[in-house]
ROSE-4610 file (N, C-alpha, C; in Angstrom, 1 decimal, always signed):
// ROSE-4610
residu = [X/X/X/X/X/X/X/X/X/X/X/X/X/X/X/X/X/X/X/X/X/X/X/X/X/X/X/X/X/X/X/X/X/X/X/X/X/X/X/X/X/X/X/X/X/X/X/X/X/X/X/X/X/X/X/X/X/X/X/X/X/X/X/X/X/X/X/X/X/X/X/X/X/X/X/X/X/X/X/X/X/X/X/X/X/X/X/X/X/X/X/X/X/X/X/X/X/X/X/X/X/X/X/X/X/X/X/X/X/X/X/X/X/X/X/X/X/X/X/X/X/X/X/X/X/X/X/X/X/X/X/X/X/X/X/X/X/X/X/X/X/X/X/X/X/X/X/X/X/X/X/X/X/X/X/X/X/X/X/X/X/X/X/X/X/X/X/X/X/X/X/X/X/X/X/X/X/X/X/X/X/X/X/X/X/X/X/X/X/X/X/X/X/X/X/X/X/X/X/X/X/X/X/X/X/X/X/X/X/X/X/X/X/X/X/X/X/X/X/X/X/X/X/X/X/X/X/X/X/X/X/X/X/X/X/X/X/X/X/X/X/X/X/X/X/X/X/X/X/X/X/X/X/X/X/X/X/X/X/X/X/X/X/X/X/X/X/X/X/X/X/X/X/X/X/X/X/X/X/X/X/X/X/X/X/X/X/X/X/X/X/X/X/X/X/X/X/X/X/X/X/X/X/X/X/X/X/X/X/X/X/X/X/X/X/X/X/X/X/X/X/X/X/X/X/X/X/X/X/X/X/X/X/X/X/X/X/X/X/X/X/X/X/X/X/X/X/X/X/X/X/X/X/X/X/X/X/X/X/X/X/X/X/X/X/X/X/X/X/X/X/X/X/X/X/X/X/X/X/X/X/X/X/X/X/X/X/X/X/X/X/X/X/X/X/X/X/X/X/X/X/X/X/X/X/X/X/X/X/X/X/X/X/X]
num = [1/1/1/2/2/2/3/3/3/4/4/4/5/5/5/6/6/6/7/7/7/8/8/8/9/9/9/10/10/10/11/11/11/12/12/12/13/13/13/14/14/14/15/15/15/16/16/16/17/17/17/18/18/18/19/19/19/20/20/20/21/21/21/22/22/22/23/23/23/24/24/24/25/25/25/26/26/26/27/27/27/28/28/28/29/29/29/30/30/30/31/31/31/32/32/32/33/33/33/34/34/34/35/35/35/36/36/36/37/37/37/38/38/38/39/39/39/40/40/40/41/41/41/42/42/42/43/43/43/44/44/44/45/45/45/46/46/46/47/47/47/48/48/48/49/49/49/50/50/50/51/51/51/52/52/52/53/53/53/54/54/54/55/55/55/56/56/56/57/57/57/58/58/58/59/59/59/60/60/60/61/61/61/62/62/62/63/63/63/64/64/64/65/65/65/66/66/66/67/67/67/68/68/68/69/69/69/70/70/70/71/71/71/72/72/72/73/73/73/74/74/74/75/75/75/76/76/76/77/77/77/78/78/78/79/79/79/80/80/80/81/81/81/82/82/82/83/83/83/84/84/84/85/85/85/86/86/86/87/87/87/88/88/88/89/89/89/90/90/90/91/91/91/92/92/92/93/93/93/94/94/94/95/95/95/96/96/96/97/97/97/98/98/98/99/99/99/100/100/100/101/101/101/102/102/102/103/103/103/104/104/104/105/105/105/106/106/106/107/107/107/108/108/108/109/109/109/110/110/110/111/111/111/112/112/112/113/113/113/114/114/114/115/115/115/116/116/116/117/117/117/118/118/118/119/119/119/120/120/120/121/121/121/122/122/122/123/123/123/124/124/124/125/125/125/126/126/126/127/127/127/128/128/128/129/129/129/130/130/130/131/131/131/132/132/132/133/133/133/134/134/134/135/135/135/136/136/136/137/137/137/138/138/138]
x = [-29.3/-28.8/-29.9/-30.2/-31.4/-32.7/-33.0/-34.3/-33.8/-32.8/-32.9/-32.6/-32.3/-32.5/-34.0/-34.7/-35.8/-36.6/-36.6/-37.2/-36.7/-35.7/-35.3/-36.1/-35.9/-36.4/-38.4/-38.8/-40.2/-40.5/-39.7/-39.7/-39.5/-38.3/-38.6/-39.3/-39.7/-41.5/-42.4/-42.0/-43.6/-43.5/-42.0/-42.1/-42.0/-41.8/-41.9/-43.2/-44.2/-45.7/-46.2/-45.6/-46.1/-45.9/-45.0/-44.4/-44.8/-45.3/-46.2/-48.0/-48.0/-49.7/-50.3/-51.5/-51.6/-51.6/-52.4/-52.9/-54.3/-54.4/-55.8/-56.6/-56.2/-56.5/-56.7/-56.8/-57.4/-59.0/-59.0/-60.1/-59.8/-59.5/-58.7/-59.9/-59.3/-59.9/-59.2/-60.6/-60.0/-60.6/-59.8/-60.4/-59.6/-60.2/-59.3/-59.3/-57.9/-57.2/-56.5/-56.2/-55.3/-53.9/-53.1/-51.3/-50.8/-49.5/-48.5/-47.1/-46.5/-44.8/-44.2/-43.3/-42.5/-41.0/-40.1/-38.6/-38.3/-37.2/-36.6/-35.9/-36.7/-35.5/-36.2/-35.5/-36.2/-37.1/-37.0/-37.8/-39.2/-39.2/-40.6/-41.1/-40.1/-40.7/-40.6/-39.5/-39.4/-37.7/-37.3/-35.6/-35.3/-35.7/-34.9/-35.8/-35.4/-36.4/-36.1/-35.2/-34.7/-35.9/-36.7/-37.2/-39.1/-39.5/-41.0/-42.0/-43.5/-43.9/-44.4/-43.8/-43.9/-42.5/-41.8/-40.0/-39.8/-39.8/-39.0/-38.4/-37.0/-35.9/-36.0/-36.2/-36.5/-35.2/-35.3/-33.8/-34.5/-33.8/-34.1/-33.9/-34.9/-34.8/-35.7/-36.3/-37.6/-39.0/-39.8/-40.7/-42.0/-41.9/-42.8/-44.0/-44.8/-45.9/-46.0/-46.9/-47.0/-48.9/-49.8/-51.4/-51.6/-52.7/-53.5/-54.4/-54.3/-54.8/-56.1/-56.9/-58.4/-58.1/-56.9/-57.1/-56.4/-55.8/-55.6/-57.0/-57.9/-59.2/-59.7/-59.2/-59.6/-59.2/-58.1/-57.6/-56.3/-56.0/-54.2/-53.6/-53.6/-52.3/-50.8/-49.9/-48.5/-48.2/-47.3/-46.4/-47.3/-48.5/-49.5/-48.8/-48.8/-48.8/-49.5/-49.5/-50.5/-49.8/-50.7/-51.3/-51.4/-50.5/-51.2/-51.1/-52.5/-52.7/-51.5/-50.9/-49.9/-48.4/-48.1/-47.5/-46.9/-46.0/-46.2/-45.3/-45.3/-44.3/-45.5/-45.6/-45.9/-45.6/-45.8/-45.5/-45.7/-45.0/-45.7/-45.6/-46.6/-47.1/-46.1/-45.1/-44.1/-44.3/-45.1/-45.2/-46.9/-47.2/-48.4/-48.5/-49.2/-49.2/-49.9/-49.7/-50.1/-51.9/-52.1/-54.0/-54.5/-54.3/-55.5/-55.5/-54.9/-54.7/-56.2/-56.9/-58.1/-58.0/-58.0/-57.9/-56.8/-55.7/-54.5/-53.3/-52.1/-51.3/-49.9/-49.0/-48.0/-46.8/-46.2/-45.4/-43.6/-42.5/-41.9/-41.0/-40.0/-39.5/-38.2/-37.4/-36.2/-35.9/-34.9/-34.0/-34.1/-34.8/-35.0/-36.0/-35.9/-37.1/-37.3/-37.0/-37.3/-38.5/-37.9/-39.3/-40.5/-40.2/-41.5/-42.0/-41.7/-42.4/-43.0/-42.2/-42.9/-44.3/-44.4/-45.6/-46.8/-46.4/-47.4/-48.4/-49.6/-50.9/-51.9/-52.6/-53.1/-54.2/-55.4/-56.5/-55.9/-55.4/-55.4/-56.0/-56.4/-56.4/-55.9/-55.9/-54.6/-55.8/-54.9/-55.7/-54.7/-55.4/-54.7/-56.0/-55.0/-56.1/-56.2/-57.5/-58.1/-57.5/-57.0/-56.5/-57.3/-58.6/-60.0/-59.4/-59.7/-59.7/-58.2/-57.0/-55.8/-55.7/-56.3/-55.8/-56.7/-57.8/-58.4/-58.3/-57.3/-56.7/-55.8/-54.8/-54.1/-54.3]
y = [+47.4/+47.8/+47.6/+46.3/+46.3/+47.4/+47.1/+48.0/+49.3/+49.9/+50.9/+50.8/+50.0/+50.1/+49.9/+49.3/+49.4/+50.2/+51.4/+52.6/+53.3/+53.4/+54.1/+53.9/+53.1/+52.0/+52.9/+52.6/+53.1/+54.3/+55.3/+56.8/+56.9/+56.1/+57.0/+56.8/+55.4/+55.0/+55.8/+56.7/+57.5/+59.0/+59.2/+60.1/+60.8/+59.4/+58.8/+58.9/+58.5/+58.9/+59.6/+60.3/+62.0/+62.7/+62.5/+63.4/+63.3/+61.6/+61.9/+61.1/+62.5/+62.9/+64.4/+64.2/+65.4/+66.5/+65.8/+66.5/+66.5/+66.0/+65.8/+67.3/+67.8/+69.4/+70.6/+69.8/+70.6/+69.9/+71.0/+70.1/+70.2/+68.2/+67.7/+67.4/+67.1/+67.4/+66.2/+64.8/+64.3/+64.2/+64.4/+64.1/+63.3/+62.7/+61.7/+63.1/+62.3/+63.1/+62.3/+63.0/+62.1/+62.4/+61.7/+61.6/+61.2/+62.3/+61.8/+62.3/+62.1/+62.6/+63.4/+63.7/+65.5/+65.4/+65.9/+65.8/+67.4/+67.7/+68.9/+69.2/+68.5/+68.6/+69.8/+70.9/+71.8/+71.6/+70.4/+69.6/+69.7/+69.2/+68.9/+70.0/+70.9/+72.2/+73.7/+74.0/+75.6/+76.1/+76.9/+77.0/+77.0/+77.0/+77.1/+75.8/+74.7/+73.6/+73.5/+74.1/+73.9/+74.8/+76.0/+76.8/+76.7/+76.3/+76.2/+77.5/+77.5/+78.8/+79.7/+79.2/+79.9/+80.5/+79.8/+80.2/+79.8/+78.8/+77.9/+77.1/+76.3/+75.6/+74.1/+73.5/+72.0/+71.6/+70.1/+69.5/+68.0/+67.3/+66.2/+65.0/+64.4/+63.5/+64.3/+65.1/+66.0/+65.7/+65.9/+65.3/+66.2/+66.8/+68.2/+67.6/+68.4/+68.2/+69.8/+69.3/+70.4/+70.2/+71.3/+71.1/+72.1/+71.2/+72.0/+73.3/+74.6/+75.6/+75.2/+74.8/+74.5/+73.8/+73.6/+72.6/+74.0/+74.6/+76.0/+76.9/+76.4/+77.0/+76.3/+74.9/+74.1/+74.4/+75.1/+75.0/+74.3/+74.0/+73.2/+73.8/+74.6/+75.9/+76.0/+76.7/+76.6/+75.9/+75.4/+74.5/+74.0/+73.5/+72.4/+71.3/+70.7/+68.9/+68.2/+67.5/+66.3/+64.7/+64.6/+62.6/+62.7/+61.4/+60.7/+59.3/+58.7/+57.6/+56.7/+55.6/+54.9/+55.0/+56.3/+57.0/+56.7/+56.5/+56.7/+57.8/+58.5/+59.8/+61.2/+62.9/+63.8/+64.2/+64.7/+65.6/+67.2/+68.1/+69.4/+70.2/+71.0/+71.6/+72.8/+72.8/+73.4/+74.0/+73.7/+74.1/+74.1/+75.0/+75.0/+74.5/+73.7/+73.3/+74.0/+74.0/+74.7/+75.1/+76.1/+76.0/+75.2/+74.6/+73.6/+72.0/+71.8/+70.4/+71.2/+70.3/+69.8/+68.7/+69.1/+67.9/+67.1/+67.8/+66.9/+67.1/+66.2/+66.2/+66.0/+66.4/+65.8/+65.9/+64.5/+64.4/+64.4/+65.2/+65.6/+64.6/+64.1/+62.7/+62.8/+64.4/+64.6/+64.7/+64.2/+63.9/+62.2/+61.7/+60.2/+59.8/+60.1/+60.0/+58.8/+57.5/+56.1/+56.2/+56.7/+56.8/+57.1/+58.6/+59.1/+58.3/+57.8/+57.1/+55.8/+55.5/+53.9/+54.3/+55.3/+55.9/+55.9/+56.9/+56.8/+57.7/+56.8/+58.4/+57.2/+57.7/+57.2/+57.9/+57.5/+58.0/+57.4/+58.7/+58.5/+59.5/+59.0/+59.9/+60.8/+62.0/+62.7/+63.4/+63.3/+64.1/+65.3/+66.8/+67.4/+68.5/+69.2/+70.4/+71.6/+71.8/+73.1/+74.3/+75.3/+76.5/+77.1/+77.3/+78.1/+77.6/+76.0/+75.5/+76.2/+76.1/+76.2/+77.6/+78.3/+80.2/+80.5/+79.1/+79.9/+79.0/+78.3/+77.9/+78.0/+79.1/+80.4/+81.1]
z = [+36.1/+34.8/+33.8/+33.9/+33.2/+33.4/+34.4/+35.0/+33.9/+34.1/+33.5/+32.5/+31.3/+30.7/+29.9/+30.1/+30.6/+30.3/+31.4/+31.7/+30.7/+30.4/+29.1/+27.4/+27.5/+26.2/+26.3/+27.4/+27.4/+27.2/+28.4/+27.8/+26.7/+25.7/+24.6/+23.7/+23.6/+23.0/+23.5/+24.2/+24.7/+24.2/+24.4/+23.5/+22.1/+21.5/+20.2/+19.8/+20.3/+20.3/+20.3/+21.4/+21.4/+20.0/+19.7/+18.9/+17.1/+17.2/+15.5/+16.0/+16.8/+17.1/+16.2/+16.0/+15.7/+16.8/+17.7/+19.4/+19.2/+20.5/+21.1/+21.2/+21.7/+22.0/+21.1/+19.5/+18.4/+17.8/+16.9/+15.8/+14.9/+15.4/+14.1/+12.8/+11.7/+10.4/+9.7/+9.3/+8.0/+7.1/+5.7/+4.5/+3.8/+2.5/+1.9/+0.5/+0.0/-0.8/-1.9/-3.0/-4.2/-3.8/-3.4/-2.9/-4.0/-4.8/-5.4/-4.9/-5.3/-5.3/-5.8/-5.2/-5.9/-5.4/-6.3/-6.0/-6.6/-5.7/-5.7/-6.9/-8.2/-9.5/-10.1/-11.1/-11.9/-12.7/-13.2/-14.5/-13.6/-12.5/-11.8/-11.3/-10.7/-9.9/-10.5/-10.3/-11.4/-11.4/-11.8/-12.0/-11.0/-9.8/-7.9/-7.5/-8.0/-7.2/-5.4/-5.1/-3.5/-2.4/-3.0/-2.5/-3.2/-2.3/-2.3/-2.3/-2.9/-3.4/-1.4/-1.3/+0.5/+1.0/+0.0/+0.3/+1.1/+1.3/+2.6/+1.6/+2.2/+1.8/+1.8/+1.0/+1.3/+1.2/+2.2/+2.7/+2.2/+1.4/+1.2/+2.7/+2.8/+4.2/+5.1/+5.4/+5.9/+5.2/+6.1/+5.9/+5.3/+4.0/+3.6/+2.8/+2.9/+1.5/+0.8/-0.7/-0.9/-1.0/-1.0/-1.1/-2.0/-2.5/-3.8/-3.1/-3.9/-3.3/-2.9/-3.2/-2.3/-0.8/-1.0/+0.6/+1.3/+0.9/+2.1/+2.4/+2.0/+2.5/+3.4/+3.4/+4.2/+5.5/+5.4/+6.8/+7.1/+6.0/+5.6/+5.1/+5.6/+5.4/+5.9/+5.6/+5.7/+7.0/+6.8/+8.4/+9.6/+8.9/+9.5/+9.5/+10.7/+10.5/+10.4/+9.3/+8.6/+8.9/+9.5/+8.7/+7.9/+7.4/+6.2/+6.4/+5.8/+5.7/+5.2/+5.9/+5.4/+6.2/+7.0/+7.3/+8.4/+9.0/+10.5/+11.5/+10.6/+10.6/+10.7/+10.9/+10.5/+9.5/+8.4/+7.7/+7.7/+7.1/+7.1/+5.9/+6.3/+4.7/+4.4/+3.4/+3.2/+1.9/+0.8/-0.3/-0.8/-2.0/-2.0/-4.1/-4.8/-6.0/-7.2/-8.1/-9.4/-8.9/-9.8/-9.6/-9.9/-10.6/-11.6/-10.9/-9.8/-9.3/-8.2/-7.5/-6.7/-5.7/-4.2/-3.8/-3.3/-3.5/-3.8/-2.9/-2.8/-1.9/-2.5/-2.4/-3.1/-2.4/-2.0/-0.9/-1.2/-0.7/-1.2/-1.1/-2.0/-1.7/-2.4/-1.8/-1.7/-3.2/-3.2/-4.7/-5.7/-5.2/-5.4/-6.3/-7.1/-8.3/-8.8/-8.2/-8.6/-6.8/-6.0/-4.5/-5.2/-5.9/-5.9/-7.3/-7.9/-9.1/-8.6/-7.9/-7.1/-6.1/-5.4/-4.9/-5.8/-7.2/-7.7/-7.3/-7.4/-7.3/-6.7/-5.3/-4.3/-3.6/-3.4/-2.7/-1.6/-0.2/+1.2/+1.7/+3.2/+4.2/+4.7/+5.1/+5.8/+7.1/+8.2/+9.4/+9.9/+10.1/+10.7/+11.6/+12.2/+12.7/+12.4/+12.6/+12.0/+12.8/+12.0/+13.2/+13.9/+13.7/+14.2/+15.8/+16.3/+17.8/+18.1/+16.8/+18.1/+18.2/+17.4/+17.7/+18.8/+19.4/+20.4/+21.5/+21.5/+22.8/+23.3/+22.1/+22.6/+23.6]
């Protein structure tokens, strides 16, 4: 009984692992970046705060970012998963931010606007991969 419990306990630590990787089998990409916070209220986003400028649906408790248009040249473009520095979760890119931000990441932190104010604003890392390797490992 133990034994298996056991084996159980390890499979799912492994597949726990697997699962906030970026993958080995891309080219992965890091850069460091300015990280702040964003909540689904109108005041912060626009009169439909629930729907992001890609039109996808944000669910508070999911794990989204939104990126400053220069980093979609980068190659962190829609429904990428990203690292980030601090993290030990994926995130993904669900939303994209005003023009005039550079550089920047802003992590979506549901309905909870005492979270995202305690975050703050933060030089991290984020690692993800470049689509060039995975559209041609297709």
């Amino acid at each position: 009984m133990k034994t298996t419990r056991l084996i159980t306990l390890v499979a799912l630590l492994i597949i726990h692992s697997c699962q906030n990787r970026i993958g080995k089998d891309c080219d992965s990409k890091v850069i460091e970046v300015t990280a702040t916070a964003y909540n689904s209220l109108e005041y912060q986003t626009s009169p439909n705060p629930q729907i992001t400028a890609f039109g996808d649906s944000l669910k508070p408790g999911l794990n989204y970012i939104a990126v400053s248009r220069d980093l979609l040249d980068s190659g962190l473009v829609h429904n990428t998963k990203v690292k980030i520095e601090g993290f030990d979760e994926l995130f993904v890119v669900k939303d994209k931010m005003n023009k005039r931000w550079r550089k920047r990441i802003d992590i979506y932190m549901g309905l909870d606007v005492d979270k995202a104010k305690n975050w703050g604003k933060k030089k991290v890392s984020i690692e993800f991969c470049s689509p060039e390797k995975d559209a041609m490992a297709n």
